[in-house]
N, CA, C and O atoms as CSV, one atom per row, in Angstrom:
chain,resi,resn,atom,element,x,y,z
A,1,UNK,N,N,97.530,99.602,22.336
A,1,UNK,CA,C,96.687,98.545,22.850
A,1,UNK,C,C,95.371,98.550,22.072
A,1,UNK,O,O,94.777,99.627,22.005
A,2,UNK,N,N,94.970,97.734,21.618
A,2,UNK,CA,C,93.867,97.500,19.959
A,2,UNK,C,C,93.071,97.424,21.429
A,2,UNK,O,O,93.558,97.424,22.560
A,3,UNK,N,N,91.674,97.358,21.008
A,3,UNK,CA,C,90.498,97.066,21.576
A,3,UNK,C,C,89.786,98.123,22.341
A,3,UNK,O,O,88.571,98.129,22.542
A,4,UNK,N,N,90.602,98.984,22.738
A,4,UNK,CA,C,90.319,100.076,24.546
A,4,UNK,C,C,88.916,101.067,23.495
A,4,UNK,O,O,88.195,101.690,24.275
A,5,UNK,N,N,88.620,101.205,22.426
A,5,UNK,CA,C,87.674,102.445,21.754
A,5,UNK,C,C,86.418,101.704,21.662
A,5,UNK,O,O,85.284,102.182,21.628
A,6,UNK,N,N,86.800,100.353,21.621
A,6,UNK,CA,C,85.434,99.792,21.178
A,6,UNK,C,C,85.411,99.031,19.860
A,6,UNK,O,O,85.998,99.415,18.849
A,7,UNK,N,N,84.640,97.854,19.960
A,7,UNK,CA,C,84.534,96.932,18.529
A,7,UNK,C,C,83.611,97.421,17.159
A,7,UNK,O,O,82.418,97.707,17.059
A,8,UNK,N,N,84.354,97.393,16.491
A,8,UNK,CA,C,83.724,97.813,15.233
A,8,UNK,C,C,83.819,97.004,14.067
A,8,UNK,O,O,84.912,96.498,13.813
A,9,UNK,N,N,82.549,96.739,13.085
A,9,UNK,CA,C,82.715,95.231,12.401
A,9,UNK,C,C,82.929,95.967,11.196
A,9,UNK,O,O,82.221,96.974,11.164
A,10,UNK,N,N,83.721,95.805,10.107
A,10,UNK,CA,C,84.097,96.702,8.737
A,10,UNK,C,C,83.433,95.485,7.902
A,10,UNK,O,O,83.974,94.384,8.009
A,11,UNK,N,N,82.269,95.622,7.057
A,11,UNK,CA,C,81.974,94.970,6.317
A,11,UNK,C,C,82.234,95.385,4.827
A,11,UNK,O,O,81.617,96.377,4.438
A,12,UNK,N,N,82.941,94.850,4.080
A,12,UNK,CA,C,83.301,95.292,2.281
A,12,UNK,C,C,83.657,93.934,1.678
A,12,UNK,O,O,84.191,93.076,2.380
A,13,UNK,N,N,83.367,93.718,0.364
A,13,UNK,CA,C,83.287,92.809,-0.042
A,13,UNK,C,C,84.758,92.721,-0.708
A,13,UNK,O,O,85.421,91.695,-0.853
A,14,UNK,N,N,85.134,94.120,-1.101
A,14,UNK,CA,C,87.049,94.134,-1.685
A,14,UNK,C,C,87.822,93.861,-0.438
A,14,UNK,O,O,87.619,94.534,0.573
A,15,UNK,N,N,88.683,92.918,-0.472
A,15,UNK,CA,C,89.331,92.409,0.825
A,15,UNK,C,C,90.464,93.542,0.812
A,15,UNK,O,O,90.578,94.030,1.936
A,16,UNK,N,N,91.246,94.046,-0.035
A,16,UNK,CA,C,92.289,95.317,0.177
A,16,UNK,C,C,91.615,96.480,0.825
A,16,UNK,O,O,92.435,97.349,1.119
A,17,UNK,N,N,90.111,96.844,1.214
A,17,UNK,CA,C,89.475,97.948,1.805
A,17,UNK,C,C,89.339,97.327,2.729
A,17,UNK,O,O,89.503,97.965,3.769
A,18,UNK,N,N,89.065,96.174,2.854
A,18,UNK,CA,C,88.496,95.603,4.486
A,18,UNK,C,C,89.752,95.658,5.078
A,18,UNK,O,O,89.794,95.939,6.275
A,19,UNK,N,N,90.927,95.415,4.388
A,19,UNK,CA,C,92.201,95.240,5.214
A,19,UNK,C,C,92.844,96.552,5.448
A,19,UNK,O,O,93.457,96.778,6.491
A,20,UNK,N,N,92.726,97.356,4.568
A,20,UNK,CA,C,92.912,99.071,4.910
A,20,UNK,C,C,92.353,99.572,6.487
A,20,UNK,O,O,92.939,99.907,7.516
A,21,UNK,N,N,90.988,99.443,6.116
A,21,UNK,CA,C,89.767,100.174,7.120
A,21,UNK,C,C,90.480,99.292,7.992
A,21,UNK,O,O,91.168,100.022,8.706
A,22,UNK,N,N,90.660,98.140,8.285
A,22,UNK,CA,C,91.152,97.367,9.870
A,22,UNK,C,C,92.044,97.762,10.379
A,22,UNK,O,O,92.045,97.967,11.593
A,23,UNK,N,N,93.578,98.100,9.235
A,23,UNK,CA,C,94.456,98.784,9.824
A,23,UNK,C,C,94.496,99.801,10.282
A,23,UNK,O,O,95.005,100.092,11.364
A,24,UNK,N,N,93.968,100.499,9.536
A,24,UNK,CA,C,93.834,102.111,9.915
A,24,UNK,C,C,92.929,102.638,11.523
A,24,UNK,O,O,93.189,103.544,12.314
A,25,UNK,N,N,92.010,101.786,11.508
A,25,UNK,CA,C,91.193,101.402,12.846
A,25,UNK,C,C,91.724,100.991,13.843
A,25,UNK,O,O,91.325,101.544,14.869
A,26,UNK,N,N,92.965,99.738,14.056
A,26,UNK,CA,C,93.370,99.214,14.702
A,26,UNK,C,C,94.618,99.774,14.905
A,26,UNK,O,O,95.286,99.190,15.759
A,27,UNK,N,N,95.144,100.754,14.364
A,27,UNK,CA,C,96.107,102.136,14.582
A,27,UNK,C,C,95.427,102.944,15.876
A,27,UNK,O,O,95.966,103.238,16.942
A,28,UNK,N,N,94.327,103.154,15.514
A,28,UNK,CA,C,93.780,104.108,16.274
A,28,UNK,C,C,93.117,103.341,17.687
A,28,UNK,O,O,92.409,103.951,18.489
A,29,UNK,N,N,93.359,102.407,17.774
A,29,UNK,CA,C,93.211,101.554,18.707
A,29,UNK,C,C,91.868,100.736,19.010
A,29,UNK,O,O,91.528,100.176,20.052
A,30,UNK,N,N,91.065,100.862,17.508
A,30,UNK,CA,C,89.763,100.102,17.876
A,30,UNK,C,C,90.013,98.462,18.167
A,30,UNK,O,O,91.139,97.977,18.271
A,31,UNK,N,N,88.936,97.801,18.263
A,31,UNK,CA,C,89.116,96.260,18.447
A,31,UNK,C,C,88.195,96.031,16.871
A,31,UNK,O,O,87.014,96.349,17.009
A,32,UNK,N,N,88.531,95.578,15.552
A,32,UNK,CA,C,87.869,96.000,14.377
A,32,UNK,C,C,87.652,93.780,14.392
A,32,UNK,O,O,88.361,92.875,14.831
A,33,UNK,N,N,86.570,93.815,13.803
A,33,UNK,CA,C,85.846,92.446,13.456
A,33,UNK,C,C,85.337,93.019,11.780
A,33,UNK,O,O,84.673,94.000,11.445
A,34,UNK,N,N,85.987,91.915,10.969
A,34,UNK,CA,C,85.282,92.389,9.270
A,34,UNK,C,C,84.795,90.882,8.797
A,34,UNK,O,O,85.214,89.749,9.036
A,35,UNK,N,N,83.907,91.319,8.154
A,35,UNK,CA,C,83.093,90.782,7.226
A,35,UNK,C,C,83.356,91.175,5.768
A,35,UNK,O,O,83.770,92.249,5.334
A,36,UNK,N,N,82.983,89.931,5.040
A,36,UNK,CA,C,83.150,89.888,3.297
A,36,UNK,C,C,81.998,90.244,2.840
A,36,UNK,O,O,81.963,90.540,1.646
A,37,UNK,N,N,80.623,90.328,3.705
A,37,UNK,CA,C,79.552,90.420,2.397
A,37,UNK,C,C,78.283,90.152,3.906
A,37,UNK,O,O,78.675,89.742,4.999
A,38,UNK,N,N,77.113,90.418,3.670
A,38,UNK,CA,C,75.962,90.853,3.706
A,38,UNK,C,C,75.625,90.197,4.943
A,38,UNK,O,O,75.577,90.663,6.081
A,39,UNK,N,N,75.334,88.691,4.394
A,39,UNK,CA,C,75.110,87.995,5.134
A,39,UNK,C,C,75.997,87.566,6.394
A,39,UNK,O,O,75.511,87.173,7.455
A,40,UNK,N,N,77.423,87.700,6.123
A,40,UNK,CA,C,78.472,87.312,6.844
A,40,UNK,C,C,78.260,88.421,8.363
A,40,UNK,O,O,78.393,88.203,9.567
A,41,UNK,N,N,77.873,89.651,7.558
A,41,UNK,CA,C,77.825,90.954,8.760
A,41,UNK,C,C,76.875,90.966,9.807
A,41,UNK,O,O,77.032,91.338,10.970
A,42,UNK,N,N,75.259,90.235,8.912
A,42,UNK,CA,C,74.129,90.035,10.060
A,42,UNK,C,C,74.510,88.952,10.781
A,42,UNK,O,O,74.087,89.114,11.926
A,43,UNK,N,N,75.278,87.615,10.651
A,43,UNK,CA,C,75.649,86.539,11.537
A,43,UNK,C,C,76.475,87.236,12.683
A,43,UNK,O,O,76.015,87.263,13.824
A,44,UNK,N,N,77.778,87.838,12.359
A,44,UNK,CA,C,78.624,88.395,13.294
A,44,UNK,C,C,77.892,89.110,14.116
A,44,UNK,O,O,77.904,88.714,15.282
A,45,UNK,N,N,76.920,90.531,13.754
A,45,UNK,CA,C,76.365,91.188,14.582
A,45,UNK,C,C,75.393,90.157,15.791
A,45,UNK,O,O,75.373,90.282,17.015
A,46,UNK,N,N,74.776,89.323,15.078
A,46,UNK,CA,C,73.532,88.577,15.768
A,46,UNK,C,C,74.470,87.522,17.192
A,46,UNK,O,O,73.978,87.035,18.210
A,47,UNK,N,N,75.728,87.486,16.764
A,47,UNK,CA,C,76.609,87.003,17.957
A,47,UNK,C,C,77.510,87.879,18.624
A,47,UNK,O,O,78.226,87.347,19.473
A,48,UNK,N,N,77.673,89.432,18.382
A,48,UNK,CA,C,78.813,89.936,19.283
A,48,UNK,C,C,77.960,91.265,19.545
A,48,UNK,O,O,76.876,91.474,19.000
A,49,UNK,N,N,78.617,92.193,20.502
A,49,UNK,CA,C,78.217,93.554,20.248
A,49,UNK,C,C,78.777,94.598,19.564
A,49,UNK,O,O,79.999,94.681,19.691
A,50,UNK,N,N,78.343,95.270,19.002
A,50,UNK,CA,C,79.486,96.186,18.228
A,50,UNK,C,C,79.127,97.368,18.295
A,50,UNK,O,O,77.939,97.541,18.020
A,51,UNK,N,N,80.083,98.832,18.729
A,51,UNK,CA,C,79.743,100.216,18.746
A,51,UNK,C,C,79.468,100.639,17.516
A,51,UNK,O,O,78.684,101.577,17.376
A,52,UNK,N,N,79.917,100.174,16.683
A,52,UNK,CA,C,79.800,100.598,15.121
A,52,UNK,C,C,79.554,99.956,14.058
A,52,UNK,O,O,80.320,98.993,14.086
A,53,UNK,N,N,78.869,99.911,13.031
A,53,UNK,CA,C,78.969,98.781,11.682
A,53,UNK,C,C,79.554,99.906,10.776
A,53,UNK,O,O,79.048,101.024,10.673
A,54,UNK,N,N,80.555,99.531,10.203
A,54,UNK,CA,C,81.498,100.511,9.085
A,54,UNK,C,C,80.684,99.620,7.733
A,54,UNK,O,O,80.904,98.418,7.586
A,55,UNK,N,N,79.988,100.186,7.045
A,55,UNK,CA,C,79.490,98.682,5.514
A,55,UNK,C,C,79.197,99.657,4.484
A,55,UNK,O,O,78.467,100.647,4.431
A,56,UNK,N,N,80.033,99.047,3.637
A,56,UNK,CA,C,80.276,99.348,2.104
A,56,UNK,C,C,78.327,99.076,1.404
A,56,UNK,O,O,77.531,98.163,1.620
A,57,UNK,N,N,78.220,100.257,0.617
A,57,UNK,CA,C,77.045,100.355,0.344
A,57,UNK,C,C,76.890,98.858,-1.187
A,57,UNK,O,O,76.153,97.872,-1.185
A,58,UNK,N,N,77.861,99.290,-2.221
A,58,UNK,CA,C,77.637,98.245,-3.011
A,58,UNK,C,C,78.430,97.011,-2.771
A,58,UNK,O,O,79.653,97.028,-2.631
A,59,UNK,N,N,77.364,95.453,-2.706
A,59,UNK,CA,C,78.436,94.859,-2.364
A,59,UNK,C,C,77.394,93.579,-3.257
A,59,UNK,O,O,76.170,93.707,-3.269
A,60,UNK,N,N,78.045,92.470,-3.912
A,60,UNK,CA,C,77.365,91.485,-4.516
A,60,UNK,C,C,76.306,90.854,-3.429
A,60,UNK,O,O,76.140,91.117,-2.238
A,61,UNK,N,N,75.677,89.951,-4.272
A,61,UNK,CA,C,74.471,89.211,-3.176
A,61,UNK,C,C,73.713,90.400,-2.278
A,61,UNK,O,O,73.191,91.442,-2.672
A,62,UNK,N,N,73.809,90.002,-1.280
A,62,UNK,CA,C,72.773,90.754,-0.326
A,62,UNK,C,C,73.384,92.488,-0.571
A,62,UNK,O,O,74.611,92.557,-0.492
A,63,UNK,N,N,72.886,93.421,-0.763
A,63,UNK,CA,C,73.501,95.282,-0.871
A,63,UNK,C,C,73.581,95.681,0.496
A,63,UNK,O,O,72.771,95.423,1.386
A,64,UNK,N,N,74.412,96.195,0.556
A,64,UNK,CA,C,74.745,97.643,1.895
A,64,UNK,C,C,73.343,98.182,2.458
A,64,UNK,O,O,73.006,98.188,3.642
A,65,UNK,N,N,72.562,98.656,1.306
A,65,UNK,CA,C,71.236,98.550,1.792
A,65,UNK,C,C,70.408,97.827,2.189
A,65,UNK,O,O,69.497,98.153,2.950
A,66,UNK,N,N,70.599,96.774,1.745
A,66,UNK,CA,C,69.878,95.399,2.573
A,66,UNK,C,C,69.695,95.254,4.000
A,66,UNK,O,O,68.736,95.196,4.769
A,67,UNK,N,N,71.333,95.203,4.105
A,67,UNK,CA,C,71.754,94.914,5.302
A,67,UNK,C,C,71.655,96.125,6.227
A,67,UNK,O,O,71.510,95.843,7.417
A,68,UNK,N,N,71.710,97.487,5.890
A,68,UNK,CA,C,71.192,98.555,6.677
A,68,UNK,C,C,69.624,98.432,7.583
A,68,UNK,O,O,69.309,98.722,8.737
A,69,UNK,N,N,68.558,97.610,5.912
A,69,UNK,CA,C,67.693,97.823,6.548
A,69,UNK,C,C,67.636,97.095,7.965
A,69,UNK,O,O,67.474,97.691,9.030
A,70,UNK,N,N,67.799,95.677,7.817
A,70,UNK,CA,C,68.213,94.797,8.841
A,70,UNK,C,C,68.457,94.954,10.170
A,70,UNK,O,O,67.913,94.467,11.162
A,71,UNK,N,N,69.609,95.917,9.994
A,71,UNK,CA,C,70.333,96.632,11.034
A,71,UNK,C,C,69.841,97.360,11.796
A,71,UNK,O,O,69.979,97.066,12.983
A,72,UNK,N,N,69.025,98.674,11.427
A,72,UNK,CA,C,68.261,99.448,11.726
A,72,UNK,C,C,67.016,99.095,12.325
A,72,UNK,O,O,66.534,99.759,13.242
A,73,UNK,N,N,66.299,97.752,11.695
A,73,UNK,CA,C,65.203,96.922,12.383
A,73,UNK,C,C,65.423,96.317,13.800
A,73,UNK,O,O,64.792,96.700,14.786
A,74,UNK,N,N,66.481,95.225,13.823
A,74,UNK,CA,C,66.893,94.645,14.271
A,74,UNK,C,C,68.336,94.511,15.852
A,74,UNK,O,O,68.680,93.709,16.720
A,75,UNK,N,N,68.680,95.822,15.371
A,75,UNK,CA,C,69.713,96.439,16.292
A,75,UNK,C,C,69.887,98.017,16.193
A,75,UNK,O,O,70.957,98.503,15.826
A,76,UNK,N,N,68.782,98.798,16.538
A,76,UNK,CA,C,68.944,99.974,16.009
A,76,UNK,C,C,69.519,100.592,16.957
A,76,UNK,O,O,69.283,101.788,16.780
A,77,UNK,N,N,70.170,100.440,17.906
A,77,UNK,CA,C,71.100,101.060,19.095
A,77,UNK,C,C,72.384,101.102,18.425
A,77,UNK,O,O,73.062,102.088,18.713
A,78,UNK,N,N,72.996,100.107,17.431
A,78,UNK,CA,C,73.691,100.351,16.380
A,78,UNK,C,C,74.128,101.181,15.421
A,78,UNK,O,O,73.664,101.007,14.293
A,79,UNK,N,N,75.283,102.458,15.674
A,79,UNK,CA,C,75.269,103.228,14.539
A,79,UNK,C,C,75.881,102.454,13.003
A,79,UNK,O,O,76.491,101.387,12.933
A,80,UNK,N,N,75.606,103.109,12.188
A,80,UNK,CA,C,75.760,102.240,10.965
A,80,UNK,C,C,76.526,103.349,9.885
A,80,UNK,O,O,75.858,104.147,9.226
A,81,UNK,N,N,78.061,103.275,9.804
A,81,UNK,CA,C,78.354,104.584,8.918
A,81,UNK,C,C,78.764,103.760,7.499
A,81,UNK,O,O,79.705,102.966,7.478
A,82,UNK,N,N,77.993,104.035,6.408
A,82,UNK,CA,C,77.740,103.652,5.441
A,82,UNK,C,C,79.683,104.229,4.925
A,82,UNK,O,O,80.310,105.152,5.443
A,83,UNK,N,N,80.222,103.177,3.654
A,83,UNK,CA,C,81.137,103.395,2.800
A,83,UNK,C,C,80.659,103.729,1.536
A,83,UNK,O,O,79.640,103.305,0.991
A,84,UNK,N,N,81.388,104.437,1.163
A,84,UNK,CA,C,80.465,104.703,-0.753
A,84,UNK,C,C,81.880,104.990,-1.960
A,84,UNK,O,O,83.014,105.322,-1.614
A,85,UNK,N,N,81.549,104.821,-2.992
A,85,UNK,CA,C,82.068,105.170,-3.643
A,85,UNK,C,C,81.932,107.288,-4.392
A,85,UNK,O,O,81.028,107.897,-3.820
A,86,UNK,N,N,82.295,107.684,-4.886
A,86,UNK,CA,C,81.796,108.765,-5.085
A,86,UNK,C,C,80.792,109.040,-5.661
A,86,UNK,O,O,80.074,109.891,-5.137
A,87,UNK,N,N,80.362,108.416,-6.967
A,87,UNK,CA,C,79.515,108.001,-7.796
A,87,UNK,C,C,77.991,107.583,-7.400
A,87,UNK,O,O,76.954,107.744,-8.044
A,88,UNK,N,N,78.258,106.843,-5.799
A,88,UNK,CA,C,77.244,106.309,-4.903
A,88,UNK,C,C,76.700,107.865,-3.735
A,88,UNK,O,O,76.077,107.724,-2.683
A,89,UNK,N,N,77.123,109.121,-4.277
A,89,UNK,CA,C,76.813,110.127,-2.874
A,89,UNK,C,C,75.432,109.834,-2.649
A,89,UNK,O,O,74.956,109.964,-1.521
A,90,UNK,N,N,74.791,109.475,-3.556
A,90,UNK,CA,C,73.173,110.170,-3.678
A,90,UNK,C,C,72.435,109.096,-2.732
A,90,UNK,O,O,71.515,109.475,-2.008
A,91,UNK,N,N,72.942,107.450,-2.750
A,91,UNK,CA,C,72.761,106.720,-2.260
A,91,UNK,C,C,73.049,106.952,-1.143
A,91,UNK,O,O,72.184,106.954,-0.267
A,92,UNK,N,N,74.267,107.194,-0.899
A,92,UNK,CA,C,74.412,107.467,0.811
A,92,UNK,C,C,73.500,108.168,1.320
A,92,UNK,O,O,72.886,107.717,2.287
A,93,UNK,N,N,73.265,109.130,0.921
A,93,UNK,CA,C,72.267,110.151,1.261
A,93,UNK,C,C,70.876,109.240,1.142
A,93,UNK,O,O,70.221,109.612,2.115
A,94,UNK,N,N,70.437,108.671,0.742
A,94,UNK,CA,C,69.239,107.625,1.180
A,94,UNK,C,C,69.709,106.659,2.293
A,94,UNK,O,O,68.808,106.329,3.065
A,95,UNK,N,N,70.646,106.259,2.479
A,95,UNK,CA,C,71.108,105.295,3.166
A,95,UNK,C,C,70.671,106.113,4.622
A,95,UNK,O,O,69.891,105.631,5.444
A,96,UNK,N,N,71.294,107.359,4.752
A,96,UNK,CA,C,70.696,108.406,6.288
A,96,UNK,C,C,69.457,108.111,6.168
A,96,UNK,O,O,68.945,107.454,7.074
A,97,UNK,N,N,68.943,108.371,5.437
A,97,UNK,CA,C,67.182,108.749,5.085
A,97,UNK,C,C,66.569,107.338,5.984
A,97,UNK,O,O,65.674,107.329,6.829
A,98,UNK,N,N,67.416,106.160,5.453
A,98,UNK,CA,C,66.762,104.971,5.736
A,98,UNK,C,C,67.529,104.345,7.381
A,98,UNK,O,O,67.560,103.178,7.773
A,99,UNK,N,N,68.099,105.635,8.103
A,99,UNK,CA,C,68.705,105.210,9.317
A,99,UNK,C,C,70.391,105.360,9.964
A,99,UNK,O,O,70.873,105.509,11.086
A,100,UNK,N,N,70.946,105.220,8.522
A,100,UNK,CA,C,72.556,105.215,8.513
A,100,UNK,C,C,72.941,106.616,9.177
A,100,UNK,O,O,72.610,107.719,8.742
A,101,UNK,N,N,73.847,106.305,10.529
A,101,UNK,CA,C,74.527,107.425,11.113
A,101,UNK,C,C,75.158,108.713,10.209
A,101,UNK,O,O,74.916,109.918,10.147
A,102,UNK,N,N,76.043,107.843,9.585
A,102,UNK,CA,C,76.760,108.561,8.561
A,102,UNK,C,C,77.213,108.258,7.257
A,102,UNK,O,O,76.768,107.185,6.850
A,103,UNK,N,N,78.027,108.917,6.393
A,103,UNK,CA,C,79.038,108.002,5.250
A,103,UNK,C,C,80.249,108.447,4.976
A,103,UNK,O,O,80.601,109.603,5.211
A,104,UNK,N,N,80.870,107.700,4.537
A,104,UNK,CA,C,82.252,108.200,3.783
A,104,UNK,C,C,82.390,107.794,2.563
A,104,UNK,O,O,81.858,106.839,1.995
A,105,UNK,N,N,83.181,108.616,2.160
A,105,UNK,CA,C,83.731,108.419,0.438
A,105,UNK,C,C,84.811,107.671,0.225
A,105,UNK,O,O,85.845,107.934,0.838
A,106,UNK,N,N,84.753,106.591,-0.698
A,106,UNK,CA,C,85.939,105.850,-1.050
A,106,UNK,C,C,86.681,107.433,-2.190
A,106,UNK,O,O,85.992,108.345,-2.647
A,107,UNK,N,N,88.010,107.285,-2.332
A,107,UNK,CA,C,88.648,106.541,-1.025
A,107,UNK,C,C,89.281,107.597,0.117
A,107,UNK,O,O,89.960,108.612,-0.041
A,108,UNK,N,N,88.892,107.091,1.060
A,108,UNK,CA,C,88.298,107.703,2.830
A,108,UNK,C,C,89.740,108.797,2.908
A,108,UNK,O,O,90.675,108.513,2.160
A,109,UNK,N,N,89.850,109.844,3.689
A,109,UNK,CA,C,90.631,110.215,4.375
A,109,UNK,C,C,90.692,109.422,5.646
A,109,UNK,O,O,89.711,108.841,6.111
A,110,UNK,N,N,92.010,109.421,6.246
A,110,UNK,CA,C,91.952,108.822,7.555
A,110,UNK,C,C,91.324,109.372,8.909
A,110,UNK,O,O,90.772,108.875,9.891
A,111,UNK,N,N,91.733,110.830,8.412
A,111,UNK,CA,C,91.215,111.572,10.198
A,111,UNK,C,C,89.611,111.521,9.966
A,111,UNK,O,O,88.799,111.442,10.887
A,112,UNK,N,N,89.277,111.581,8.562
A,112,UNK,CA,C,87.729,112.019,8.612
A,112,UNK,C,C,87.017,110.693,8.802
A,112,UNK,O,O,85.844,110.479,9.108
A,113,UNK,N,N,88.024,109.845,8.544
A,113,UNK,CA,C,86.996,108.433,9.255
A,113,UNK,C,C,87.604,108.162,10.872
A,113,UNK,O,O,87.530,106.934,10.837
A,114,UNK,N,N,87.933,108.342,11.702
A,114,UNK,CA,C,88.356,108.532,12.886
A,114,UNK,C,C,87.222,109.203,13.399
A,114,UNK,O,O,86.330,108.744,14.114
A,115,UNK,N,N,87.384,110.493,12.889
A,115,UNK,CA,C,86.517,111.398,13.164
A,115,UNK,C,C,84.947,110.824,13.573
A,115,UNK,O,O,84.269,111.147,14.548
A,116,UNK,N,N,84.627,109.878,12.501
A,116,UNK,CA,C,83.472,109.908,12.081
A,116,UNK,C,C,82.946,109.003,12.970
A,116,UNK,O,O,81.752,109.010,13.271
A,117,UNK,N,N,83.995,107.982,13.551
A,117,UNK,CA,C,83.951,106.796,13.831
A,117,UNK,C,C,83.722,107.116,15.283
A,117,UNK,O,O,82.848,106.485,15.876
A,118,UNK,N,N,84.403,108.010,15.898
A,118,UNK,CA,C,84.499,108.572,17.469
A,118,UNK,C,C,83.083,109.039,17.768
A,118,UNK,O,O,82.405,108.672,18.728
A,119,UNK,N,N,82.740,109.868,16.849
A,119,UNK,CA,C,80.998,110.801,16.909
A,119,UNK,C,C,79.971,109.642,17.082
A,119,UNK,O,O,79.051,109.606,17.899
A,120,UNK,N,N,80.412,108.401,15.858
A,120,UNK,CA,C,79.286,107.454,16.177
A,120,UNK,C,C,79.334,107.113,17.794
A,120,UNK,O,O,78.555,107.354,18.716
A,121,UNK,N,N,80.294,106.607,17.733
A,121,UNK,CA,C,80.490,106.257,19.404
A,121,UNK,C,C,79.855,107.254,20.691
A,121,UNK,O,O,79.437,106.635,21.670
A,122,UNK,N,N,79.797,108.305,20.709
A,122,UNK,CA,C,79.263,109.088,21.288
A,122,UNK,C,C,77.698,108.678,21.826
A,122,UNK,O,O,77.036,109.488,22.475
């Protein structure tokens, strides 16, 4: 039964990760809402509630960081677990600095994003 953990919005601009992270989420029984890009993520948030923002740090137009800051201003009851590439650790690690719950590494293990995803919720 999808939905019973709580809504979580997966924002990435590669539609094969947004469609990964949904499945893999919606396995585990979240209720998952995704976004393509920056702007798309602050509209959705500014109309629903969400336990979690899952958002890819590099993304064209508006950045992961952008939209963190946003997030963090604007809905900071919001945990925010940043996506990264490997290449991007150092960033993630600013991304906390600047508020972000957590991060993960593309490309993700499943339990450790479960994992990660449950703690935010907490």
């Amino acid at each position: 039964m999808t939905g019973e953990l709580g809504k979580i919005l997966v924002v990435d601009d590669e539609e094969v990760i947004r469609k990964l992270l949904q499945r893999t989420l919606e396995a585990a029984h979240y209720d998952v809402v995704t976004a393509a890009s920056g702007e798309e993520a602050l509209n959705k948030v500014s109309q629903l509630d969400f336990r979690v923002v899952l958002l890819d740090i590099t993304m064209p137009g508006m950045s992961g960081m952008e939209v963190l800051q946003q997030l963090t201003a604007n809905w900071p009851e919001t945990p925010v677990v940043m996506v990264t590439a490997l290449a991007d650790a150092q960033t993630a690690v600013e991304a906390m600095k600047m508020g972000a719950y957590d991060y993960i590494v593309k490309p993700f293990d499943s339990p450790d994003l479960l994992q990660k995803m449950h703690r935010a919720m907490e």
